[in-house]
Jmol script that loads the backbone (N, CA, C; Angstrom):
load data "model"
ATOM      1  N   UNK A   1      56.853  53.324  18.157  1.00  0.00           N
ATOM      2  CA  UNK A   1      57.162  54.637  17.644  1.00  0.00           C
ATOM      3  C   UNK A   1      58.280  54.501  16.622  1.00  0.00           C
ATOM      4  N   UNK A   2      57.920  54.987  15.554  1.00  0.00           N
ATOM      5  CA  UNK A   2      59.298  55.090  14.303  1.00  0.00           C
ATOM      6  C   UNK A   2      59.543  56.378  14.161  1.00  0.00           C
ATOM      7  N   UNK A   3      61.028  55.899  13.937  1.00  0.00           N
ATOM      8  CA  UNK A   3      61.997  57.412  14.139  1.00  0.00           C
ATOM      9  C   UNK A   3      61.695  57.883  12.631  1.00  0.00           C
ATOM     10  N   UNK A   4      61.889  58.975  12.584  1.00  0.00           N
ATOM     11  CA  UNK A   4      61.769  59.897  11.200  1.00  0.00           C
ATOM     12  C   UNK A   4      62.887  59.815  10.383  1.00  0.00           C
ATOM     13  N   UNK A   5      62.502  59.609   9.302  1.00  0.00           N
ATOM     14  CA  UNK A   5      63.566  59.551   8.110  1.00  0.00           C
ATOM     15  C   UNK A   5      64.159  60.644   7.759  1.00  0.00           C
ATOM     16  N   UNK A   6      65.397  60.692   7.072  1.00  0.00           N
ATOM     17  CA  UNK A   6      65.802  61.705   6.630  1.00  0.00           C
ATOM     18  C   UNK A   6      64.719  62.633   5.119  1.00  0.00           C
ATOM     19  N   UNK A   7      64.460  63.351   5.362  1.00  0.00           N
ATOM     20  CA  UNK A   7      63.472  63.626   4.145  1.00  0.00           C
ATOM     21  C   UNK A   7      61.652  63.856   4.388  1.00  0.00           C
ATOM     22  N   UNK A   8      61.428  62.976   5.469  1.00  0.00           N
ATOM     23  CA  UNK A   8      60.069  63.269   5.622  1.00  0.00           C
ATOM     24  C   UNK A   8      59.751  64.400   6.522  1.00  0.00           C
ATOM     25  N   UNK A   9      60.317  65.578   7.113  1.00  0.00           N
ATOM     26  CA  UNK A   9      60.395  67.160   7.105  1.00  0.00           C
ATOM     27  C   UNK A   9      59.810  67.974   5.802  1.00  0.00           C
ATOM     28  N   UNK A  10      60.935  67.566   4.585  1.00  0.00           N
ATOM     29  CA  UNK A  10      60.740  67.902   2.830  1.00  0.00           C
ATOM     30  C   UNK A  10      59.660  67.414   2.245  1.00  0.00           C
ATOM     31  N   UNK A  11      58.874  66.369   2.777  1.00  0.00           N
ATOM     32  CA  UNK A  11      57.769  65.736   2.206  1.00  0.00           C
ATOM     33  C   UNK A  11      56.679  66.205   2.742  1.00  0.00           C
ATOM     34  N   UNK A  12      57.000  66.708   3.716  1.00  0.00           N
ATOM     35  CA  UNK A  12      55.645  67.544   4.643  1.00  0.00           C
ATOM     36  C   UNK A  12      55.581  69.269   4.491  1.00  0.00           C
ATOM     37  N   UNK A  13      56.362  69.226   4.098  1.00  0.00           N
ATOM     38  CA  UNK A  13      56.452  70.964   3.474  1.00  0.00           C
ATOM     39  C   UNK A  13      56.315  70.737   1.832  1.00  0.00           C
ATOM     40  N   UNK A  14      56.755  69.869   1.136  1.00  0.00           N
ATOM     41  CA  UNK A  14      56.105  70.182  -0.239  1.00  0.00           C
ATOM     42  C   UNK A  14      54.597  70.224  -0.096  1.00  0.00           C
ATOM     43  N   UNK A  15      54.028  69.192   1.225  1.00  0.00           N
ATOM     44  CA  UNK A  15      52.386  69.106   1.234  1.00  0.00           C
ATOM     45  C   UNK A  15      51.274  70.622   1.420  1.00  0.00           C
ATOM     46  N   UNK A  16      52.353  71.620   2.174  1.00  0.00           N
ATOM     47  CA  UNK A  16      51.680  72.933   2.723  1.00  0.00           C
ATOM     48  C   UNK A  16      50.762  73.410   1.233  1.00  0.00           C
ATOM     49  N   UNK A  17      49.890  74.179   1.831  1.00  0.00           N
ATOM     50  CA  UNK A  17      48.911  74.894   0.624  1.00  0.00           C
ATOM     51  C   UNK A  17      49.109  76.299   0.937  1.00  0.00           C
ATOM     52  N   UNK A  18      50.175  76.577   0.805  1.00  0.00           N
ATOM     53  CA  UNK A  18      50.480  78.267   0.510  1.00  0.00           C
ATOM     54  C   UNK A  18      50.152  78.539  -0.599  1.00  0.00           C
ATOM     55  N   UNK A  19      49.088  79.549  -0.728  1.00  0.00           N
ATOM     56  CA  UNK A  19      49.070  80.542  -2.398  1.00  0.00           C
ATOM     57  C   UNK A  19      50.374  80.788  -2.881  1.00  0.00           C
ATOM     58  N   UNK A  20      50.720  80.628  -4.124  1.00  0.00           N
ATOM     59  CA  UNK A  20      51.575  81.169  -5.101  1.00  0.00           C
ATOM     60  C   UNK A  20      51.558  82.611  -4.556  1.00  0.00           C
ATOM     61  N   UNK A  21      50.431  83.154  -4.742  1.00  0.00           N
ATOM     62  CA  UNK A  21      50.893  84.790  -4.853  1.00  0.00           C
ATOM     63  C   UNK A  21      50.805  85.271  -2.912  1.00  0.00           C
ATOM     64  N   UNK A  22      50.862  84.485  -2.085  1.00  0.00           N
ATOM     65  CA  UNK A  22      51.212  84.761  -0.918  1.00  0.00           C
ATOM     66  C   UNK A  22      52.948  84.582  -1.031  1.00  0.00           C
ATOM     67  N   UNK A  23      53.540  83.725  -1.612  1.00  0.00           N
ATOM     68  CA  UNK A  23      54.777  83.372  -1.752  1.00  0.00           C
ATOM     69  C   UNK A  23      55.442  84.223  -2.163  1.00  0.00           C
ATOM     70  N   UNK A  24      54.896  84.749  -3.014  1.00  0.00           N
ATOM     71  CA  UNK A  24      55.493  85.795  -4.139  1.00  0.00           C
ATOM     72  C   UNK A  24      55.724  87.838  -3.422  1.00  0.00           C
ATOM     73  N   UNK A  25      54.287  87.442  -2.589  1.00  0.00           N
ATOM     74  CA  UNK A  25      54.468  88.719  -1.835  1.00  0.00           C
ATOM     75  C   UNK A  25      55.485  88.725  -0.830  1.00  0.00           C
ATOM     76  N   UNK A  26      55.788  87.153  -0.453  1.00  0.00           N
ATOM     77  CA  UNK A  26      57.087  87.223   0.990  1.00  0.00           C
ATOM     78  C   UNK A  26      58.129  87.360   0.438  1.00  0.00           C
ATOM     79  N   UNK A  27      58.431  86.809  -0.802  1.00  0.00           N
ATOM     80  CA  UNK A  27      59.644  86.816  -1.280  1.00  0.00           C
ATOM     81  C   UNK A  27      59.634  88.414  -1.804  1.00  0.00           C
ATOM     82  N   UNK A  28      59.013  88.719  -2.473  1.00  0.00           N
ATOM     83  CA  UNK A  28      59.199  90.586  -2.536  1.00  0.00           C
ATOM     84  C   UNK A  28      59.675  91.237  -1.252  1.00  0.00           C
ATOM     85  N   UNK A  29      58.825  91.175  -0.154  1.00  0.00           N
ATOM     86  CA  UNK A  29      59.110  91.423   1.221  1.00  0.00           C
ATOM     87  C   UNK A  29      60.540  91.417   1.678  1.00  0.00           C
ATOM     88  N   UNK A  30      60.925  89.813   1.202  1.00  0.00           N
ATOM     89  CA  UNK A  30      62.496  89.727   2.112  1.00  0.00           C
ATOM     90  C   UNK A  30      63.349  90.553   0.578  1.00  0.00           C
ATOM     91  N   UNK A  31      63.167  90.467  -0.085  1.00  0.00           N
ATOM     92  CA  UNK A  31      64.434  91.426  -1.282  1.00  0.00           C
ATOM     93  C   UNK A  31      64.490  92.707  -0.660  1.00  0.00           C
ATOM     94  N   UNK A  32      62.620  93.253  -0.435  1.00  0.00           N
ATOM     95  CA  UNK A  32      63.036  94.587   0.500  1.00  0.00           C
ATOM     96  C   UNK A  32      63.531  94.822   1.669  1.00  0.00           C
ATOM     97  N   UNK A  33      64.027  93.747   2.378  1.00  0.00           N
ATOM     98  CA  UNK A  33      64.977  93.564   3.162  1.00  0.00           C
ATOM     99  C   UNK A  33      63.798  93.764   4.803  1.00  0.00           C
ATOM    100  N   UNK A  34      62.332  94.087   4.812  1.00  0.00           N
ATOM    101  CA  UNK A  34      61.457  94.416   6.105  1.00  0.00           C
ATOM    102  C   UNK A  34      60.563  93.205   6.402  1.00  0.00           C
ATOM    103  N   UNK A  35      60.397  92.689   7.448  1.00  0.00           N
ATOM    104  CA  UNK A  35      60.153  91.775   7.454  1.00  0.00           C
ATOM    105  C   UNK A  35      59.631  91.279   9.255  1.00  0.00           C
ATOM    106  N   UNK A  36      58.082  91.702   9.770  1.00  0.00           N
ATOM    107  CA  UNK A  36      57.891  91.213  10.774  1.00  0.00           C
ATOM    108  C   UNK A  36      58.534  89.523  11.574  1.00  0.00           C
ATOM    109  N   UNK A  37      58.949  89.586  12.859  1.00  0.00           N
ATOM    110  CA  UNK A  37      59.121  87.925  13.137  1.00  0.00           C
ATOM    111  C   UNK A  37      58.197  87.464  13.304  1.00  0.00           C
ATOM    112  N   UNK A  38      56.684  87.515  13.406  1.00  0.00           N
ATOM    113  CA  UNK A  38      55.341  86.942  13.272  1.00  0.00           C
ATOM    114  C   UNK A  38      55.242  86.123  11.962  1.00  0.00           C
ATOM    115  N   UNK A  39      55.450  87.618  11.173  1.00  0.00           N
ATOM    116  CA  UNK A  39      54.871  87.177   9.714  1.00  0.00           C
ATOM    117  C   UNK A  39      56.392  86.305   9.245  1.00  0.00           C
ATOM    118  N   UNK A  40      56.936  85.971   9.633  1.00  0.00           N
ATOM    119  CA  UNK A  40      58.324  84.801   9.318  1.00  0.00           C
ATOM    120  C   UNK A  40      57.524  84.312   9.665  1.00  0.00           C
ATOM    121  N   UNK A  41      57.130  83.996  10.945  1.00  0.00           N
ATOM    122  CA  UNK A  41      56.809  82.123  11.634  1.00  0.00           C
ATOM    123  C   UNK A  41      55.509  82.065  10.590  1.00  0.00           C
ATOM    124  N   UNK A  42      54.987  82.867  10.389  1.00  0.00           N
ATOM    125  CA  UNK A  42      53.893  82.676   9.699  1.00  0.00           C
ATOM    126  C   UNK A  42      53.956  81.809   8.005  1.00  0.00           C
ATOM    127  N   UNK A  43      54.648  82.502   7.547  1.00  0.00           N
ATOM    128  CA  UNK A  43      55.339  82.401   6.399  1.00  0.00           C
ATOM    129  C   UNK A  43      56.343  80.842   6.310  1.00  0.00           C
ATOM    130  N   UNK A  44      56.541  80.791   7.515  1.00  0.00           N
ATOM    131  CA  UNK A  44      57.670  78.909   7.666  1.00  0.00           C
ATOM    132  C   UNK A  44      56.760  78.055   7.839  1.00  0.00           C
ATOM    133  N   UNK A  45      56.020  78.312   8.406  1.00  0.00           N
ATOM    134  CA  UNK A  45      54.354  77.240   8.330  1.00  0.00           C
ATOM    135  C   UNK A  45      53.814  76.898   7.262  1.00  0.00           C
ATOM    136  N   UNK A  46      53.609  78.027   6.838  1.00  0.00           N
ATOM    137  CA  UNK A  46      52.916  77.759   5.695  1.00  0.00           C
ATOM    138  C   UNK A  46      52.780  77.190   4.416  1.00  0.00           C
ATOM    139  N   UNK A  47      54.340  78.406   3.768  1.00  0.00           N
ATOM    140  CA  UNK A  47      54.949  78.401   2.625  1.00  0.00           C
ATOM    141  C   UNK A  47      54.854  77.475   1.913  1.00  0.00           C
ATOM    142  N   UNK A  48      55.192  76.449   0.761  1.00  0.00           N
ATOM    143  CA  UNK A  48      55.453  75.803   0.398  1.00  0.00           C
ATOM    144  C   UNK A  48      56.865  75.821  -0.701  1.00  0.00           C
ATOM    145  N   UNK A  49      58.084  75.179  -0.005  1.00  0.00           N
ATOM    146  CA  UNK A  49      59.554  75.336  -0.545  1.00  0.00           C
ATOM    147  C   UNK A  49      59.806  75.667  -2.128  1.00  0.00           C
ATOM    148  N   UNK A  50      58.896  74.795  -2.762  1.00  0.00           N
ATOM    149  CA  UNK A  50      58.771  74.641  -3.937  1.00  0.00           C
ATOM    150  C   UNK A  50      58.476  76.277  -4.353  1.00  0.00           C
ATOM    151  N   UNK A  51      57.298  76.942  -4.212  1.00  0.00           N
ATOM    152  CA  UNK A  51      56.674  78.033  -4.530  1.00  0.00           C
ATOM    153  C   UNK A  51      58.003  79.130  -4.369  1.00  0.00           C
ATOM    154  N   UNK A  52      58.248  78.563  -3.031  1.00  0.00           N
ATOM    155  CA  UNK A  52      59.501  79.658  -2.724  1.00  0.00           C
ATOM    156  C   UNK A  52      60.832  79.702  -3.931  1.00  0.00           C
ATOM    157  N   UNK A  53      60.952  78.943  -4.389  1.00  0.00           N
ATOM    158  CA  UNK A  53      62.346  78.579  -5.059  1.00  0.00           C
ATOM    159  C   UNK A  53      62.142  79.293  -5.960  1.00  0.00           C
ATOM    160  N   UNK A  54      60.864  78.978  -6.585  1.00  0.00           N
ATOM    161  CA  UNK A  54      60.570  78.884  -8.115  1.00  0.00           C
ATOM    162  C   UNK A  54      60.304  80.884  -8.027  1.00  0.00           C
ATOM    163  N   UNK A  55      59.515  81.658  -7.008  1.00  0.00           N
ATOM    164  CA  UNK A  55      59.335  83.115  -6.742  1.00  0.00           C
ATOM    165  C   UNK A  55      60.683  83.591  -6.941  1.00  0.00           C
ATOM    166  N   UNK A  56      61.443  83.420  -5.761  1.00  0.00           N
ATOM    167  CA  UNK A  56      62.815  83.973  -5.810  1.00  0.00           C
ATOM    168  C   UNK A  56      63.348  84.046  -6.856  1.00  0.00           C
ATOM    169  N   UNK A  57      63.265  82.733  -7.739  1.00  0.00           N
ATOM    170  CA  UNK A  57      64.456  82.823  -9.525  1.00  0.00           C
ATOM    171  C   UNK A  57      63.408  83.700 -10.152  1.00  0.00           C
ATOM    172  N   UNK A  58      62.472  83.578 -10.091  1.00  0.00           N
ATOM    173  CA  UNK A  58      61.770  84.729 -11.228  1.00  0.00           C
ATOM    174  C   UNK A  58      61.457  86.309 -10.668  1.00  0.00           C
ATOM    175  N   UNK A  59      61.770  86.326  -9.201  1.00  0.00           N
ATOM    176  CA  UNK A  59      61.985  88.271  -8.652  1.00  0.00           C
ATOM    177  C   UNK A  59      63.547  88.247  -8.800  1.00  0.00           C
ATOM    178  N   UNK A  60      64.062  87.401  -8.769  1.00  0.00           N
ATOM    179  CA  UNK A  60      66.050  87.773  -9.563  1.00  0.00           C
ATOM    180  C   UNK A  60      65.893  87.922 -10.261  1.00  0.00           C
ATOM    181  N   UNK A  61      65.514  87.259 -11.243  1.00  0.00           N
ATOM    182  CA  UNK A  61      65.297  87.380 -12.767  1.00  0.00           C
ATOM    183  C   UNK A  61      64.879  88.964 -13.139  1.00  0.00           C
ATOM    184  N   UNK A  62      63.869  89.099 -12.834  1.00  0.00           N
ATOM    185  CA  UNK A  62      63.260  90.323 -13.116  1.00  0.00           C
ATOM    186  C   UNK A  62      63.883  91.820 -12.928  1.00  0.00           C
ATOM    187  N   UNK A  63      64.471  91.721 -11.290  1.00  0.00           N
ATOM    188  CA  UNK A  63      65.195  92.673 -10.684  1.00  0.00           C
ATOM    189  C   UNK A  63      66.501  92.964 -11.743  1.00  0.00           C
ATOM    190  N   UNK A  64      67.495  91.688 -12.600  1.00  0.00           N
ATOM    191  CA  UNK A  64      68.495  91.542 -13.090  1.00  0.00           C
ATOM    192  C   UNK A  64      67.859  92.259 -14.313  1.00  0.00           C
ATOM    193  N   UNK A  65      66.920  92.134 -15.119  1.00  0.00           N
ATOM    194  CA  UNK A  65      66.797  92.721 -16.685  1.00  0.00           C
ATOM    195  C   UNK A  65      65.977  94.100 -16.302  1.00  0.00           C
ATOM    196  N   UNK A  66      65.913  94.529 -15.394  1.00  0.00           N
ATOM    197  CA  UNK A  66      65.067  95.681 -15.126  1.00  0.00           C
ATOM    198  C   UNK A  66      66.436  96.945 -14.770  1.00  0.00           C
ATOM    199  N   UNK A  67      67.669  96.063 -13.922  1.00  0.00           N
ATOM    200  CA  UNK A  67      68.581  96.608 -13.897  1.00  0.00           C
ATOM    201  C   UNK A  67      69.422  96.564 -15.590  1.00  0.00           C
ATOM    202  N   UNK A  68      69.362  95.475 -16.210  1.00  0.00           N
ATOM    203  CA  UNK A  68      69.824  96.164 -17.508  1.00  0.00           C
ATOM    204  C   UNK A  68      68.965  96.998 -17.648  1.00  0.00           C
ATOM    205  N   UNK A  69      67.724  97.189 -18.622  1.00  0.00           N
ATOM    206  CA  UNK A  69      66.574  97.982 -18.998  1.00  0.00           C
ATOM    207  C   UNK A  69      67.087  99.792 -18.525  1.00  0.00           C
ATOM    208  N   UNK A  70      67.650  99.561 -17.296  1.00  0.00           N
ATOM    209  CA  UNK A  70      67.712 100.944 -16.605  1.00  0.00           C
ATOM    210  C   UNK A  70      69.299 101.435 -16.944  1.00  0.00           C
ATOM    211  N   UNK A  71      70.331 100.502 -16.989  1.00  0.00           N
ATOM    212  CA  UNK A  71      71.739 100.990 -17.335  1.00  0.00           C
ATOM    213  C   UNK A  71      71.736 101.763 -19.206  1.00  0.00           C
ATOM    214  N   UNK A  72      71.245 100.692 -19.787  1.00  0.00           N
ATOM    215  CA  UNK A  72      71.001 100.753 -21.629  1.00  0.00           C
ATOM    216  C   UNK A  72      70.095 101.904 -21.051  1.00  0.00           C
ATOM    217  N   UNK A  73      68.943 102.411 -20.544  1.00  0.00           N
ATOM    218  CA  UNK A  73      68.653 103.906 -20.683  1.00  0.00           C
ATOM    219  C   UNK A  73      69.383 104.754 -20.824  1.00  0.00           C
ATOM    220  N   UNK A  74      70.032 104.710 -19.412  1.00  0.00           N
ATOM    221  CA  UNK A  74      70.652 105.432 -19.000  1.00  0.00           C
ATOM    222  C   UNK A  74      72.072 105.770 -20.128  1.00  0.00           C
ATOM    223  N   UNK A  75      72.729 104.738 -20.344  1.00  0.00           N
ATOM    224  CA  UNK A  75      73.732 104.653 -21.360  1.00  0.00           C
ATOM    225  C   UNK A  75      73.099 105.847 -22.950  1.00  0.00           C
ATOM    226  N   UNK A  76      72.102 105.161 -23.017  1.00  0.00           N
ATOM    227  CA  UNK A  76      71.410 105.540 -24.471  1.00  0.00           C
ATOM    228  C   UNK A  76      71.093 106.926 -24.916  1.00  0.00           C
ATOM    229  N   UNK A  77      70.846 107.645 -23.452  1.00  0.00           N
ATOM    230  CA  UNK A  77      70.388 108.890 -23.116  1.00  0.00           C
ATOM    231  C   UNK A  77      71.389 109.641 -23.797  1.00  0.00           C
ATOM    232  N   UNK A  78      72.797 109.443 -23.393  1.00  0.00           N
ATOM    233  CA  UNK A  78      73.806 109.974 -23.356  1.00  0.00           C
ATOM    234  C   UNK A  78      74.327 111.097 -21.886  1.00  0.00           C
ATOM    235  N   UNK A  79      73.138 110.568 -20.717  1.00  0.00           N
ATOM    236  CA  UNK A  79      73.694 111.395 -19.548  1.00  0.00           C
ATOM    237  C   UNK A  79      74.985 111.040 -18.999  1.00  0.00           C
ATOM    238  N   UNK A  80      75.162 109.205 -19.309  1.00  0.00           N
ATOM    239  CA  UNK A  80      76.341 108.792 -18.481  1.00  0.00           C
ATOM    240  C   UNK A  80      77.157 109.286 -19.067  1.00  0.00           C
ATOM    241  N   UNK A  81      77.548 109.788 -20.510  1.00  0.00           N
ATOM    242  CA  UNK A  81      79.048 109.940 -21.369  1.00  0.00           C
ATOM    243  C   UNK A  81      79.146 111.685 -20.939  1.00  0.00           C
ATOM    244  N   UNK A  82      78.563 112.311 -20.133  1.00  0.00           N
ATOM    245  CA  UNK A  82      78.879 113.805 -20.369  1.00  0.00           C
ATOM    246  C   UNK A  82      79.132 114.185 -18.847  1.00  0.00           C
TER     247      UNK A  82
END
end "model"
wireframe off; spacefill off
backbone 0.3
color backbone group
């Protein structure tokens, strides 16, 4: 029996075949903060880390210029100055 290396955990989760857009719906999920403990274990099985990383920087991303998009309205309107 050989003991496990440091790293081959990370090598077996880059292997998972999670859909992109399953990834993309969990990571929406946890920003909205609701979140079954099923659909976690479900979601830690599956996932693939990579998919996850790469979802999260691009729903920040998005959330961040959508929140400009909405301040410059708002600014532009002239509701905030009155």
């Amino acid at each position: 029996m050989t003991t496990p290396r440091p790293g081959d955990d990370l090598k077996e989760a880059m292997r998972r075949t999670g859909s992109f857009w399953g990834t993309v719906r969990a990571v929406l999920w946890s920003f909205f903060g609701v979140r079954k403990g099923s659909e976690y274990d479900k979601d830690v099985s599956q996932l693939n880390p990579l998919h996850v990383i790469v979802a999260g920087v691009l729903g920040a991303a998005i959330f961040v210029v959508g929140l400009l998009l909405l301040v410059n309205w708002v600014v532009a309107s002239g509701v905030a100055g009155s």
